[in-house]
N, CA, C and O atoms as a Tinker XYZ file with bonds, in Angstrom:
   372  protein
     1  N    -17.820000   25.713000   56.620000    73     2
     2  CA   -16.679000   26.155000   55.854000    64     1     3
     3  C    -16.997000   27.482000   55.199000    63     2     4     5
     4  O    -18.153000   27.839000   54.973000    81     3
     5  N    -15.942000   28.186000   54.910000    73     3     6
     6  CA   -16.149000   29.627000   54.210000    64     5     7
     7  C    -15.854000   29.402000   53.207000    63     6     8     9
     8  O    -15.093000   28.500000   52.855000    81     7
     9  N    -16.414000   30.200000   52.525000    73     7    10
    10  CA   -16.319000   30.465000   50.656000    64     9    11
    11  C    -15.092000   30.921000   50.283000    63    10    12    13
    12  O    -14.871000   31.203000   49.106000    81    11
    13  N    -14.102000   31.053000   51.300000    73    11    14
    14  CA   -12.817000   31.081000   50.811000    64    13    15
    15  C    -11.962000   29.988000   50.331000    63    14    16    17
    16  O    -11.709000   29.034000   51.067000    81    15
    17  N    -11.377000   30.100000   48.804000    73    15    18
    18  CA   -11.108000   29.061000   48.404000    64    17    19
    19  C     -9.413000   29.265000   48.383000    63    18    20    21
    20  O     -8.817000   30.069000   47.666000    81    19
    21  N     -8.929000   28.525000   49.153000    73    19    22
    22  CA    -7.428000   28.745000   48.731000    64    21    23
    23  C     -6.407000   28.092000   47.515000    63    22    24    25
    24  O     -6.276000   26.907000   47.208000    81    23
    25  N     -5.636000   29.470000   46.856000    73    23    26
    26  CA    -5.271000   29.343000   45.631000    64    25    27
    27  C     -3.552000   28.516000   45.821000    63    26    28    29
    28  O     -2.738000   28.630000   46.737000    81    27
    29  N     -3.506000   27.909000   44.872000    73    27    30
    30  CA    -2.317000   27.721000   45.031000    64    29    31
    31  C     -0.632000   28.286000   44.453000    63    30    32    33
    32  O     -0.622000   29.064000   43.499000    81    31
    33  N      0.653000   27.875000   45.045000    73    31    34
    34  CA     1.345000   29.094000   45.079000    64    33    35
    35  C      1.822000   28.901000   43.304000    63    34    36    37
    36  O      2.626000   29.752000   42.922000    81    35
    37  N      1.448000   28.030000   42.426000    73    35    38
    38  CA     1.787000   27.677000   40.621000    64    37    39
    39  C      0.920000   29.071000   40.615000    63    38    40    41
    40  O      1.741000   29.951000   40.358000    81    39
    41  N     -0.345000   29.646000   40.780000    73    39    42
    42  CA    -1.023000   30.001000   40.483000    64    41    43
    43  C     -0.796000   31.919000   41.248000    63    42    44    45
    44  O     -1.284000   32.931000   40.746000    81    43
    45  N     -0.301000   31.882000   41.977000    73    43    46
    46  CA     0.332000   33.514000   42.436000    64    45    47
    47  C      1.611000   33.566000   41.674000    63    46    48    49
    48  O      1.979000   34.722000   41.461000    81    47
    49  N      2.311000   32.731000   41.252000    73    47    50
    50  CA     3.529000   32.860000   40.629000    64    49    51
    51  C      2.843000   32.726000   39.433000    63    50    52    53
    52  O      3.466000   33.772000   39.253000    81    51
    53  N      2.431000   32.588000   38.792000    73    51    54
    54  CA     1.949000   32.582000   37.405000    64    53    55
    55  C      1.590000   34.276000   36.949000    63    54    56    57
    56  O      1.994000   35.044000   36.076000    81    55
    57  N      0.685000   34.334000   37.983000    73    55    58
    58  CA     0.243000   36.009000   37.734000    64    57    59
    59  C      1.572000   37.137000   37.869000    63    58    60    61
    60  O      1.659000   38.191000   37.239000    81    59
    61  N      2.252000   36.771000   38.550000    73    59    62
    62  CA     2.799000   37.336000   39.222000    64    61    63
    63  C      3.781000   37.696000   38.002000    63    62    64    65
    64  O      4.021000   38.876000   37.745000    81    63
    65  N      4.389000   36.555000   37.196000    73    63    66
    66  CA     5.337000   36.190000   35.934000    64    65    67
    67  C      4.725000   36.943000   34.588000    63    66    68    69
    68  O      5.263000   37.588000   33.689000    81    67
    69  N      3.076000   36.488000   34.919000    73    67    70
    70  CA     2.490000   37.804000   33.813000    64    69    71
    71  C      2.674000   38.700000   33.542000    63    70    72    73
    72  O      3.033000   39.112000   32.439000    81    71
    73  N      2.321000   39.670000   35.212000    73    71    74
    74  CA     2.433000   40.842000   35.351000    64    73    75
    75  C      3.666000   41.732000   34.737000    63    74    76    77
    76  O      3.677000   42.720000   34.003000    81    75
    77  N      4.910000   40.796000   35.481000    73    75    78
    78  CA     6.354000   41.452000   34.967000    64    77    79
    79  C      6.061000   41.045000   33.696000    63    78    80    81
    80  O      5.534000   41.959000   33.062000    81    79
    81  N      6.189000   40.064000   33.089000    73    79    82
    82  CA     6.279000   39.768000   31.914000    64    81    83
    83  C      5.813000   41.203000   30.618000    63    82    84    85
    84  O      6.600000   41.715000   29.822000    81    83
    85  N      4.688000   41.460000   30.748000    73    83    86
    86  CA     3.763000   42.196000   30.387000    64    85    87
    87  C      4.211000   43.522000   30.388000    63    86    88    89
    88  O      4.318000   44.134000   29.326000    81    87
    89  N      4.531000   44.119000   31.651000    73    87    90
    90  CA     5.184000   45.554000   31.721000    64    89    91
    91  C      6.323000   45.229000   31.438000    63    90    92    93
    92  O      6.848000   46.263000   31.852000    81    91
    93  N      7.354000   44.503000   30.983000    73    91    94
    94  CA     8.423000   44.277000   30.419000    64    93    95
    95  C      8.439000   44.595000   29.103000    63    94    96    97
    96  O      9.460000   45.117000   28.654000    81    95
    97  N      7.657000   44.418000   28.502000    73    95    98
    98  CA     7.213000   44.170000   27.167000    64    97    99
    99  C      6.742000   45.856000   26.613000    63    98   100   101
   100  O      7.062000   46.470000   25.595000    81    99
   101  N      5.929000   46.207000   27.682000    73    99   102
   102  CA     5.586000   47.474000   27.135000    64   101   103
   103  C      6.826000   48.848000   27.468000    63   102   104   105
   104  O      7.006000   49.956000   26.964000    81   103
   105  N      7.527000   48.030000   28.625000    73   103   106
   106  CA     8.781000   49.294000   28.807000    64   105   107
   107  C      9.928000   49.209000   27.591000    63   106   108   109
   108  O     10.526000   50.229000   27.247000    81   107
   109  N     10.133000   48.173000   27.094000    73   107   110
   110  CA    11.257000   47.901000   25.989000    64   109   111
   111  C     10.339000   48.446000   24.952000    63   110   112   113
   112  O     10.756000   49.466000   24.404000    81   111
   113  N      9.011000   47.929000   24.503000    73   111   114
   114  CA     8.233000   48.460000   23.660000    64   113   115
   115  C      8.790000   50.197000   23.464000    63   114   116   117
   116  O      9.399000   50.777000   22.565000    81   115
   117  N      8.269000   50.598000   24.700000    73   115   118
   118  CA     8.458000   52.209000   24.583000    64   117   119
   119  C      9.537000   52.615000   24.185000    63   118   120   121
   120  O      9.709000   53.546000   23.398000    81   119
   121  N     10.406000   51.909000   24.728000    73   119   122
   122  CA    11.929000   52.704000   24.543000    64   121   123
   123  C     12.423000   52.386000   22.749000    63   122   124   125
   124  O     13.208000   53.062000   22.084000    81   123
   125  N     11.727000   51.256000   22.354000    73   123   126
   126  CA    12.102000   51.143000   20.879000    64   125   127
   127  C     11.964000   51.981000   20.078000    63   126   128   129
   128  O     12.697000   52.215000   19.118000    81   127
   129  N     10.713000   52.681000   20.494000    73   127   130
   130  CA     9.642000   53.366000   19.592000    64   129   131
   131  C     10.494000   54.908000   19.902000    63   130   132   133
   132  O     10.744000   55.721000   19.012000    81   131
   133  N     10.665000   54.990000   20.581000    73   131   134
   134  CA    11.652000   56.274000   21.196000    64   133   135
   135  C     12.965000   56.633000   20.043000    63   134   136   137
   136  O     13.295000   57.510000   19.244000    81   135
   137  N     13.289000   55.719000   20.410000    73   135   138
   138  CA    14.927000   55.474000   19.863000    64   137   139
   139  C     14.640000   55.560000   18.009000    63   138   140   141
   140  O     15.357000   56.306000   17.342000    81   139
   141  N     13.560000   54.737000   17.353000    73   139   142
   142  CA    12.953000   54.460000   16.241000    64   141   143
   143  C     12.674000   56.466000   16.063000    63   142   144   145
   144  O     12.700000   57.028000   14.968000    81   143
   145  N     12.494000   57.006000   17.054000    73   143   146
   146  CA    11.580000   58.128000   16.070000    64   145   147
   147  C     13.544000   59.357000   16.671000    63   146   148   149
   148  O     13.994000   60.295000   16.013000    81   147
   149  N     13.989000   58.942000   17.644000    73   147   150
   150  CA    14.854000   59.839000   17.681000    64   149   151
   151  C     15.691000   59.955000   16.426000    63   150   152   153
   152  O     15.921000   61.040000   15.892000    81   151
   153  N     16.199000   58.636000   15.915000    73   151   154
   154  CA    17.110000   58.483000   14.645000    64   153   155
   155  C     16.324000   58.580000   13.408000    63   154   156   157
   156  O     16.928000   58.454000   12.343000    81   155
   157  N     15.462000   58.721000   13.407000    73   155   158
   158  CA    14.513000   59.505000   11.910000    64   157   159
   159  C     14.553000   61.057000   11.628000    63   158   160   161
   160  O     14.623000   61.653000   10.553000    81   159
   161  N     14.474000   61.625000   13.189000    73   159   162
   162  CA    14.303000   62.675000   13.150000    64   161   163
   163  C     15.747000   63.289000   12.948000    63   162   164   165
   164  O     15.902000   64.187000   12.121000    81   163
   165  N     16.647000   62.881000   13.588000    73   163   166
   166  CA    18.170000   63.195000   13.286000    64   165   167
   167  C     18.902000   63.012000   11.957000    63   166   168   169
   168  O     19.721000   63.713000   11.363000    81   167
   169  N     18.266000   61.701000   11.663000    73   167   170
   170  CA    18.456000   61.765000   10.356000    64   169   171
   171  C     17.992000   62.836000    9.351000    63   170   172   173
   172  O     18.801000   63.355000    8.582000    81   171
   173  N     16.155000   63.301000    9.364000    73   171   174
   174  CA    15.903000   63.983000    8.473000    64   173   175
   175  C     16.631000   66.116000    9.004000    63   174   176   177
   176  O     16.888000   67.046000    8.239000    81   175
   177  N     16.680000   66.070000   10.081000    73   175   178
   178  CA    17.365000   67.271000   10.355000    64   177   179
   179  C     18.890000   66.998000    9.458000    63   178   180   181
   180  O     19.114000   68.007000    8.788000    81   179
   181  N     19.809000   66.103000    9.293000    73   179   182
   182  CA    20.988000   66.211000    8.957000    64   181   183
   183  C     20.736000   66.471000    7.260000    63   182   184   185
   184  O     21.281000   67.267000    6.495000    81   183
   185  N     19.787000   65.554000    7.053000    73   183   186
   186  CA    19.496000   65.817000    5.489000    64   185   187
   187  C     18.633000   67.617000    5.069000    63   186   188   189
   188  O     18.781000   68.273000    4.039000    81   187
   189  N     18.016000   67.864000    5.958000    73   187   190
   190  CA    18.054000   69.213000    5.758000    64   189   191
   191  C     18.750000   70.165000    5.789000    63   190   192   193
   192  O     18.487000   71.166000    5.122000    81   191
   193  N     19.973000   70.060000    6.698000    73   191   194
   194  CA    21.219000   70.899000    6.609000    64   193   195
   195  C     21.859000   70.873000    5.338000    63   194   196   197
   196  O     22.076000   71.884000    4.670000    81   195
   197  N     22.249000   69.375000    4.910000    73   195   198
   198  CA    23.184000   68.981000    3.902000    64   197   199
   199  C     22.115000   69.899000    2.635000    63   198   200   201
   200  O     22.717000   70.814000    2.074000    81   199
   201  N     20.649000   69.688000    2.207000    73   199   202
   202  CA    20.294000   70.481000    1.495000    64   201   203
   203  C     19.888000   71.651000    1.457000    63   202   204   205
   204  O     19.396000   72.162000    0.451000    81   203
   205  N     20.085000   72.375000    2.844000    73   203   206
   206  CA    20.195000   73.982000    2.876000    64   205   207
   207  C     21.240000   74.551000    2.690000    63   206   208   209
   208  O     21.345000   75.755000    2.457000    81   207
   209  N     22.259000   73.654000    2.782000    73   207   210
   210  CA    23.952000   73.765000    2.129000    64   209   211
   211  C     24.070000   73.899000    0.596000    63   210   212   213
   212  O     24.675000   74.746000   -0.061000    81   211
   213  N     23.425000   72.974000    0.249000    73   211   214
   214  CA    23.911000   73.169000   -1.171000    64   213   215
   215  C     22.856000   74.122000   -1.983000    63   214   216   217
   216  O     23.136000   74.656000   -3.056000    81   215
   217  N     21.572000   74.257000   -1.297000    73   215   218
   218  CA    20.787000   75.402000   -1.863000    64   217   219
   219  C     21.783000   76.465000   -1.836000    63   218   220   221
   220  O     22.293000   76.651000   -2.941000    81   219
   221  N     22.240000   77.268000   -0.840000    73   219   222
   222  CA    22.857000   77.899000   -0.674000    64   221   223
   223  C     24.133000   78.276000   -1.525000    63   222   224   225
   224  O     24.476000   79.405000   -1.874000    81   223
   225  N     24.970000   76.659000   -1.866000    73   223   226
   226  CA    26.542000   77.016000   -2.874000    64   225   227
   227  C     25.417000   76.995000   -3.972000    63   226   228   229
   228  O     25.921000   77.043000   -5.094000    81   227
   229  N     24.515000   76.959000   -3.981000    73   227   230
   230  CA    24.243000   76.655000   -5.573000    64   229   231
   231  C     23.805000   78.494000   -5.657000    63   230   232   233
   232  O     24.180000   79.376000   -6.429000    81   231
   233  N     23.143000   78.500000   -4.832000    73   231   234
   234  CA    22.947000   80.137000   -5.033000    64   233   235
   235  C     23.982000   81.096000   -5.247000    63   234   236   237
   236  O     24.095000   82.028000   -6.043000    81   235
   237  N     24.628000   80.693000   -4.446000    73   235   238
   238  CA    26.529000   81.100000   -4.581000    64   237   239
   239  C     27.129000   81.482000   -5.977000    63   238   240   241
   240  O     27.652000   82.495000   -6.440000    81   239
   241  N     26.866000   80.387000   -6.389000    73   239   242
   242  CA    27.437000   80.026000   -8.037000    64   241   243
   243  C     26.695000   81.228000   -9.195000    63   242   244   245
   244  O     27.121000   81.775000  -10.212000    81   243
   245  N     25.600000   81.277000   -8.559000    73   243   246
   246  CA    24.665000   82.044000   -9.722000    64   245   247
   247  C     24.304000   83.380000   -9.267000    63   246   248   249
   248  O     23.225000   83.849000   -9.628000    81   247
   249  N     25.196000   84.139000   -8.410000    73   247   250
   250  CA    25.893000   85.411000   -8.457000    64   249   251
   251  C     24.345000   85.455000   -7.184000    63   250   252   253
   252  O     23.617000   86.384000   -7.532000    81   251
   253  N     23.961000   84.965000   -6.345000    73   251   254
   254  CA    22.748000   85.002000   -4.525000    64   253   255
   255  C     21.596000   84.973000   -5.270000    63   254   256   257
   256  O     20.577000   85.418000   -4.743000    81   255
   257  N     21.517000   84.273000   -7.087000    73   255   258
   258  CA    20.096000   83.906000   -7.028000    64   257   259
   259  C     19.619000   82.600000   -7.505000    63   258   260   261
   260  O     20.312000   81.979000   -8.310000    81   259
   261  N     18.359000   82.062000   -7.032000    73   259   262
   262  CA    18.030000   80.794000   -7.833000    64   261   263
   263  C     17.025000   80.789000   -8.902000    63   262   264   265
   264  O     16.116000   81.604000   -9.063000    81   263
   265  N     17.413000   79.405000   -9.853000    73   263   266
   266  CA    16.756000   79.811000  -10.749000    64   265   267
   267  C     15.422000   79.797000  -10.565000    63   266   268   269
   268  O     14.979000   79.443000   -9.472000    81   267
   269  N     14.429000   80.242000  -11.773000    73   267   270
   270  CA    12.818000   80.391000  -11.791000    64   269   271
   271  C     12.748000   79.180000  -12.258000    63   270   272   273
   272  O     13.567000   78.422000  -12.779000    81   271
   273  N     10.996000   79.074000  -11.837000    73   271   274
   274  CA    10.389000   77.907000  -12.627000    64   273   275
   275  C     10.351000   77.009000  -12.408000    63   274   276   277
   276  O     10.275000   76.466000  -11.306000    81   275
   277  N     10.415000   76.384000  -13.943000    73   275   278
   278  CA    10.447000   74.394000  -13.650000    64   277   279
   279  C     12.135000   74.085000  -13.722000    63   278   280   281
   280  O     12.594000   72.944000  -13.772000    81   279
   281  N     12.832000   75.138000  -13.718000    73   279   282
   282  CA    14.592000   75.015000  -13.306000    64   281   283
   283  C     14.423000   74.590000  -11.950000    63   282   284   285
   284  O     15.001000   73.627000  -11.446000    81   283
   285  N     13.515000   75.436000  -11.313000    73   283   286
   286  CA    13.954000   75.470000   -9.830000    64   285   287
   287  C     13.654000   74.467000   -9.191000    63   286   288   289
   288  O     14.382000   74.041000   -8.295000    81   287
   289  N     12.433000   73.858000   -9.559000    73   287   290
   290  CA    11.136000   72.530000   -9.185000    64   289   291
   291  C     12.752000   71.673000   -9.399000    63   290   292   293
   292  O     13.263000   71.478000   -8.296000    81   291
   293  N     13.571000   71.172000  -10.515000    73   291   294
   294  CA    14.308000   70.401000  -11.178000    64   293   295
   295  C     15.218000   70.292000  -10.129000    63   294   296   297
   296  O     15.232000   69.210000   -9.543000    81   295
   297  N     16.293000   71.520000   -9.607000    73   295   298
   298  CA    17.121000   71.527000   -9.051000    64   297   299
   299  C     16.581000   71.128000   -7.506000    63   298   300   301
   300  O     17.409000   70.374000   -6.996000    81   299
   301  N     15.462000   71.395000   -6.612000    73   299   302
   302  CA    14.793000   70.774000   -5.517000    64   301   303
   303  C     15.232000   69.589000   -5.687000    63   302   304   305
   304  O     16.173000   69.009000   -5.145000    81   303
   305  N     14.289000   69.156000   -6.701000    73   303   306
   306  CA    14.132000   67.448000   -7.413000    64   305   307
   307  C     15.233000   66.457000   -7.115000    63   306   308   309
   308  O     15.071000   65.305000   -6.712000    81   307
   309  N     16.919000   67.358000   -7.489000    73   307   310
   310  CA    18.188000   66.749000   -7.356000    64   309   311
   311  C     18.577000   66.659000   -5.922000    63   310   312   313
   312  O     19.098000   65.748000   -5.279000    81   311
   313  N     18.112000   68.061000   -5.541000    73   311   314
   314  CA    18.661000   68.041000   -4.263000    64   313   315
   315  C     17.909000   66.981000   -2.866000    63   314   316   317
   316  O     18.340000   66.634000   -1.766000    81   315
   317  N     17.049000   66.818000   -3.357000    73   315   318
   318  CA    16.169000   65.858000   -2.426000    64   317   319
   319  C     17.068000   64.772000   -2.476000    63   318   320   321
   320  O     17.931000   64.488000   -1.646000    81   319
   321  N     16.795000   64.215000   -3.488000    73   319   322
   322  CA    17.047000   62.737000   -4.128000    64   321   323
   323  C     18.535000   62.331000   -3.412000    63   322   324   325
   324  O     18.956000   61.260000   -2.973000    81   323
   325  N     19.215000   63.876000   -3.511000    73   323   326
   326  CA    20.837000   63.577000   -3.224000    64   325   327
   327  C     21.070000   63.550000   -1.685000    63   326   328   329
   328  O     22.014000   62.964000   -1.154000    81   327
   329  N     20.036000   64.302000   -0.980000    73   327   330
   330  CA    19.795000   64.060000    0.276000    64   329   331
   331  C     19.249000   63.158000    1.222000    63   330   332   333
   332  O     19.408000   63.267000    2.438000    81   331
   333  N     18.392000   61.972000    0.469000    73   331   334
   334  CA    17.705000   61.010000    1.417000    64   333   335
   335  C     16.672000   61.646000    1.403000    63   334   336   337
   336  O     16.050000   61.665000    2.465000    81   335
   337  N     15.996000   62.532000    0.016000    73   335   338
   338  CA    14.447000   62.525000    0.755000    64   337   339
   339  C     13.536000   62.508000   -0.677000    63   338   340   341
   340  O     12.605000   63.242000   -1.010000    81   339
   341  N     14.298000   61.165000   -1.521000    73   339   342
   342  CA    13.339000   60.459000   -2.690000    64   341   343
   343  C     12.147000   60.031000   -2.268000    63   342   344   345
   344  O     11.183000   60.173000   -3.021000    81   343
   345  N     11.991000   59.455000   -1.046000    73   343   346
   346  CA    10.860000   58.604000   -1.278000    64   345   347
   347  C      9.365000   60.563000   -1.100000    63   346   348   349
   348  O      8.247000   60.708000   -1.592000    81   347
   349  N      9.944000   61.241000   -0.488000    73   347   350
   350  CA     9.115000   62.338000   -0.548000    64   349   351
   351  C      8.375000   62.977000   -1.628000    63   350   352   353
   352  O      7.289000   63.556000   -1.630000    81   351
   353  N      9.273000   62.719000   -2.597000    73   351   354
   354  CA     9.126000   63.694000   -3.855000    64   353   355
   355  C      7.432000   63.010000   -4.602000    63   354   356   357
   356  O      6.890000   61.910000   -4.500000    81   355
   357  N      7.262000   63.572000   -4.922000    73   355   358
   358  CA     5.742000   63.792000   -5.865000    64   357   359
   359  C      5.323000   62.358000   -5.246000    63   358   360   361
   360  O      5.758000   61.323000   -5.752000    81   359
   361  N      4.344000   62.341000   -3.978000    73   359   362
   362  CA     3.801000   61.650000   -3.091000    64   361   363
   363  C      2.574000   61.616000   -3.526000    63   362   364   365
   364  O      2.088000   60.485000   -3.526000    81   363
   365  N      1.703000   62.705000   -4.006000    73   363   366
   366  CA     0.300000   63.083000   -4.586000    64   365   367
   367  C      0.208000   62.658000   -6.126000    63   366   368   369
   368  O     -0.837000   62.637000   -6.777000    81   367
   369  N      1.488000   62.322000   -6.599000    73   367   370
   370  CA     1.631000   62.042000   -8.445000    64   369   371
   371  C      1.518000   60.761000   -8.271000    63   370   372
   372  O      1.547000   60.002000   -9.239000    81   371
């Protein structure tokens, strides 16, 4: 007899169910992670418009300048917060 041992077919279908199984897992995986970073990034681009907008009317208002200082740090401060980007602010404080 030869050292060939024959497998049975529970046992090619098993692997076989892995296999897909497995790259199933990592193709949906990918595409989550995709989709997860496309709508972050769209999001934080829209929130940068909305606060390069109002940098802007606010500059408007105060004849094309902004204020100095800890005015200016203050008014950032609002404008973040009002934009969706609180959790950013004083990260190192």
């Amino acid at each position: 007899m030869s050292g060939n041992r024959r497998r049975s077919l529970l046992y090619h279908i098993s692997i076989r169910y892995f296999v897909i199984l497995l790259t199933t897992i990592v193709i949906v995986s990918a595409a989550i992670i995709f989709l997860i970073y496309r709508d972050v990034k769209t999001t934080q681009r829209s929130g940068l418009e909305r606060m390069a907008e109002d940098l802007a009317a606010e500059a408007a208002g105060r004849g094309g300048r902004l204020p100095d200082g800890a005015e200016l740090g203050r008014l950032l401060d609002q404008l973040a917060r009002r934009n969706g980007f609180s959790s950013l602010i004083r990260i190192g404080a």
